[in-house]
Residue, then its C-alpha position, 0 to 999 in steps of 0.5 A: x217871859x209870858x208872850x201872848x201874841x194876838x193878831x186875828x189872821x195870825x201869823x200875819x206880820x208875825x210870822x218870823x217873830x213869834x217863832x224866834x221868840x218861841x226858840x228861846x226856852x225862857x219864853x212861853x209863847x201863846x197866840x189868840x187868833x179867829x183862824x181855824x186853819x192855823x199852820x204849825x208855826x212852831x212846837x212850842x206855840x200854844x194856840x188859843x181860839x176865840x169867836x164871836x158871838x154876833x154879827x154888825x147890827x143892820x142898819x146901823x149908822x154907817x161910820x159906827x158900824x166898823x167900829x161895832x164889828x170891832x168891839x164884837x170882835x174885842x168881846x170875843x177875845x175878852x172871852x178867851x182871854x177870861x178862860x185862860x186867866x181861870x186856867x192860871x195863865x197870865x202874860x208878861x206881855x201882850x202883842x197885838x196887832x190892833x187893827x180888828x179890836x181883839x186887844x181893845x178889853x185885854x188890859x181888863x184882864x191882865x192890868x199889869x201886862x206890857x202891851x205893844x201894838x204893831x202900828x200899821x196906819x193912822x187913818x188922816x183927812x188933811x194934806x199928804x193923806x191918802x184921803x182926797x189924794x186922787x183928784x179923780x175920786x174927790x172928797x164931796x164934804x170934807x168935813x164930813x169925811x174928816x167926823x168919819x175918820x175921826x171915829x175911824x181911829x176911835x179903836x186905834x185911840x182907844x188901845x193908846x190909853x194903855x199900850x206902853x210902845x209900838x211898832x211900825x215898818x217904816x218911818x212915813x207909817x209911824x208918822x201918820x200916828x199923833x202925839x204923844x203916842x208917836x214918840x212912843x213907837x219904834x221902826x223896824x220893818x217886817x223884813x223880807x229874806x233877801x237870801x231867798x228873794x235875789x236875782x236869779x239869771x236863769x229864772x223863768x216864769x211861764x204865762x197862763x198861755x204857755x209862754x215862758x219869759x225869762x231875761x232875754x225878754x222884755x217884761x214890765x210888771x206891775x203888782x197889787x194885792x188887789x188891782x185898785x186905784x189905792x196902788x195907782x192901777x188906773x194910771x198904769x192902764x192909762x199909760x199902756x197905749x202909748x208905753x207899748x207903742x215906745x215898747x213894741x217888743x215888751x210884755x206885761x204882766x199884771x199881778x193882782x186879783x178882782x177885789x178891792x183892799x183899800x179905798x172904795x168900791x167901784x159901781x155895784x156889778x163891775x170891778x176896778x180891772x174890768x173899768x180901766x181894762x175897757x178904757x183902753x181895751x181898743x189901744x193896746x195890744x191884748x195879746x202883750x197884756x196877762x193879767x195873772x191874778x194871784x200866784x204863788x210866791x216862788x212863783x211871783x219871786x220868778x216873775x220879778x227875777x224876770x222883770x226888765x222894769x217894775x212899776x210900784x204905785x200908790x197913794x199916801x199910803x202903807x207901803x207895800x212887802x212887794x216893793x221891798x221885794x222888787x229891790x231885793x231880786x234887783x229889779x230896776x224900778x219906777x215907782x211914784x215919787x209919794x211919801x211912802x217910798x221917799x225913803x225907800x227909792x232914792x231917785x236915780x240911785x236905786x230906782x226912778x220917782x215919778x209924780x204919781x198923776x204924770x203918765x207921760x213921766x211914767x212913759x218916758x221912765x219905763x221906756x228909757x230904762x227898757x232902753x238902758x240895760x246898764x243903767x238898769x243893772x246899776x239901779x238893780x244892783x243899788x235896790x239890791x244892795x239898800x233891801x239887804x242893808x235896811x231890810x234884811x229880814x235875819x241880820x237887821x229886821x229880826x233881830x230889831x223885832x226881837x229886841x223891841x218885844x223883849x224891851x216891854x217888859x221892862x216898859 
């Protein structure tokens, strides 16, 4: 079978699965992606390359203009994708992820090509979405907010006309995506490697200032791609004065770089860390406070072997690998009781849930498992034990991938 996967940062969630693929010698796989720097995957992976031709248009209206990048975007892989049909290429099946528009024209070329769609988010304006969810940042015109989104989703909806299936990493995510199209998408998580990702008593990780932590400390971390209020970084900060007070003895340890990846930016020459850093800069003692940006993963993989409890928050929103992985190395963890990880975190089986807004909740949670070394190996054992059973890259995530790809074509 042909496969052409097409994801503009590729591998990205297709890291496991186009290789996997690519072992079977009855599958021919290729990949379109924007990426110059580009690893070899494997052998047996041709790459195509395509670019863009121009850049947004100034001063366009606000709410188009994410969806013209997206259609300039799409332009350039229609290209590519004409290029390869002159040389004689024709896919079987077609896996995209959707989101920059690079498969919005491929139907075009290849009418008769199964498309599936890694189906991330549906972007929603009404009760449980992440939009209007923090009282903190309100939603001025509601209705307007709503019209924005609206042709937001418009690349999204578009895709729905002629994919036959797609695929989401969890059942709140697939949720958020309206019929018909829902009933046409499968579950099946991205999958973390929960071999590699496992408790290690003896790990150490070491702090910018030399420090090295390992079991025998107190360490409370906290993890975001970005440090934002989309992943609860406000609340966490807030919570810190009177957490480290109830744990004189714990450090903490802040993952997460300066940018935002989800929700609005804060005021022009500031960033999310440095606000809520200097909200509480007087109350806490800095010198227990590393902020460590980005790591490495073996590198973060120590950090969380180390952790004595791990804070998970966000909004209604795309739950994040980081959390997956927390249970896998056995974390005890405290995270917020919102959609994403009510099916993740069952409340005092594998994890504590707290309401996202209550910081004394939090407080109370964090500190009383600092104080609970039993208690915090049997939710660390209970977390441990659901990432190897539902989201166990090779035996469960993998295969379930696989399969869902090698059913389109039959669609």
């Amino acid at each position: 079978m042909k496969i052409l996967f097409i994801h503009q940062n590729f591998p990205g969630q297709f890291l496991h699965l186009a290789p996997i693929l690519a072992n079977n010698p009855q599958h021919e796989v290729r990949v379109m992606t924007m990426r110059q720097d580009l690893p070899k995957l494997h052998p047996r992976i041709g790459v195509m390359r395509y670019g863009v031709r121009r850049g947004t248009s100034p001063n366009i209206q606000p709410w188009v203009a994410d969806f013209e990048t997206k259609v300039i975007r799409g332009e350039g892989a229609l290209r590519a994708a004409l290029q390869l049909k002159r040389q004689g290429y024709t896919p079987e099946v077609i896996v995209a992820h959707p989101g920059w528009g690079e498969s919005l024209f491929l139907h075009d070329v290849w009418p008769a090509a199964k498309m599936g769609l890694y189906c991330e988010f549906y972007y929603g304006a009404g009760p449980g979405s992440d939009v209007g969810f923090d009282p903190e940042f309100p939603v001025a015109q509601p209705e307007i907010e709503a019209a924005r989104l609206r042709v937001k989703n418009a690349n999204n909806t578009l895709h729905f006309e002629f994919a036959q299936a797609g695929l989401s990493p969890t059942v709140w995510q697939r949720s958020t995506f309206p019929e018909p199209f829902r009933s046409r998408i499968t579950v099946a998580h991205d999958g973390v490697d929960t071999e590699r990702v496992r408790p290690d008593a003896q790990a150490r990780f070491a702090l910018p200032d030399g420090k090295v932590l390992s079991r025998a400390d107190e360490v409370i971390t906290f993890v975001n791609r970005n440090l934002e209020p989309y992943r609860g970084y406000h609340v966490f900060m807030r919570s810190l004065p009177e957490l480290m007070r109830r744990c004189p003895k714990a450090q903490i340890v802040i993952v997460g770089g300066n940018d935002v990846s989800y929700g609005a930016r804060p005021p022009a020459g500031q960033t999310w860390k440095e606000i809520y850093l200097n909200e509480v800069a007087g109350q806490i003692d800095s010198a227990r406070v590393h902020f460590v940006g980005h790591l490495q993963y073996p590198n973060f993989l120590k950090l969380l072997q180390v952790s004595t409890v791990h804070v998970y928050l966000t909004y209604p929103f795309v739950l994040s690998w980081s959390l997956i992985e927390a249970m896998s190395t056995g974390c005890a963890i405290v995270a917020s009781r919102t959609a994403p990880l009510l099916e993740a975190i069952e409340d005092g089986r594998n994890g504590v849930l707290v309401d996202f807004f209550d910081r004394e909740a939090l407080i109370d949670a964090v500190a009383g498992l600092c104080e609970q070394p039993e208690r915090r190996a049997l939710l660390g054992a209970a977390a441990r034990a659901d990432a190897r059973a539902k989201y166990d890259l090779q035996s469960v995530c993998l295969p379930a991938q696989k399969a869902w790809v090698e059913s389109l074509a039959g669609l």
